[in-house]
VOGU-3710 file (C-alpha; in Angstrom, 3 decimals, decimal comma):
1> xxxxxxxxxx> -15,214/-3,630/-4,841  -16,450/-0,418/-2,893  -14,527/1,565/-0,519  -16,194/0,007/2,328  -15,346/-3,285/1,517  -11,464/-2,510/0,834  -12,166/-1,143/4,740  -13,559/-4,797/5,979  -10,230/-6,416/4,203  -8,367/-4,631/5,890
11> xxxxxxxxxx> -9,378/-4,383/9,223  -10,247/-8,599/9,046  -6,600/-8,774/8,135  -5,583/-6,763/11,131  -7,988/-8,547/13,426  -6,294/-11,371/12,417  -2,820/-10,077/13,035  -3,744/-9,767/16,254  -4,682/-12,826/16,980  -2,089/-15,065/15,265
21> xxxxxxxxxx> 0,515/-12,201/17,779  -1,515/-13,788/20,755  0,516/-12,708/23,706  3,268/-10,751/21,942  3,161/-7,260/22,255  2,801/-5,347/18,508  5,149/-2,933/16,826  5,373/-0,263/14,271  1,717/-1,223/12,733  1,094/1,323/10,989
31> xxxxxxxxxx> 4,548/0,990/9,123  3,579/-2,357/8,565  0,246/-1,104/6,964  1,385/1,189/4,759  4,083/-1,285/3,511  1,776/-3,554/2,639  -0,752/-2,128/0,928  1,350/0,393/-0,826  3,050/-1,933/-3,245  0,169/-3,210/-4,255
41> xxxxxxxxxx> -1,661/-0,359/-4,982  1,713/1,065/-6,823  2,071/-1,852/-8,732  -1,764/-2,035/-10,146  -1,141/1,754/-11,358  1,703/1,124/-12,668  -0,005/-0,770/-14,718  -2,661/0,991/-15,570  -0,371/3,950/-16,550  1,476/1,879/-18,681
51> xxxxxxxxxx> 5,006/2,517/-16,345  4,363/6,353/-17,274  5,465/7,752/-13,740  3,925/11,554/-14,609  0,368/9,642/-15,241  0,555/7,066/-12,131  1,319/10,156/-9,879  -1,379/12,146/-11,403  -3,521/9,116/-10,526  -2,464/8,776/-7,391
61> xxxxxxxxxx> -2,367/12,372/-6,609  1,248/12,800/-5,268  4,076/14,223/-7,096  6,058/12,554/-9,305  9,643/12,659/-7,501  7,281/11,261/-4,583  6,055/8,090/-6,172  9,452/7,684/-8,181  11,012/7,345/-4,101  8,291/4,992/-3,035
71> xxxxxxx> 8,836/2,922/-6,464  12,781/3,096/-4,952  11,295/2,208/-1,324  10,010/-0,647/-2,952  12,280/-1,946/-5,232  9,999/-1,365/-8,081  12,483/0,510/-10,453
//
């Protein structure tokens, strides 16, 4: 899948989170965002690292205390 099309996921799935809102008035979206699509994406390095934290935040390019507190954030230690 190419960058592009990660894009077009994501903004369908926020085109449709608009619509299913209808009238209500949205909140805190791009908390929402991030939320959402960073577990996944911490979870499928994770992976790929083999649960080495040094080699997922090398992969990810953030340091390693960083991902450790978004692996906290999301319950994934």
């Amino acid at each position: 899948m190419s960058k592009e099309s990660i894009q077009e996921v994501v903004q369908k799935s926020l085109e449709d989170y608009f619509n299913d809102l209808g009238e209500q008035k949205p909140t805190n979206i791009y908390d929402m965002m991030v939320m959402t699509v960073e577990r996944p994406i911490l979870e499928v390095v994770m992976h790929r690292a083999d649960g080495n934290q040094s080699h997922a935040a090398q992969m990810l390019g953030i340091n390693r205390n960083t991902l450790r507190k978004k692996l906290q954030e999301h319950g994934l230690l």
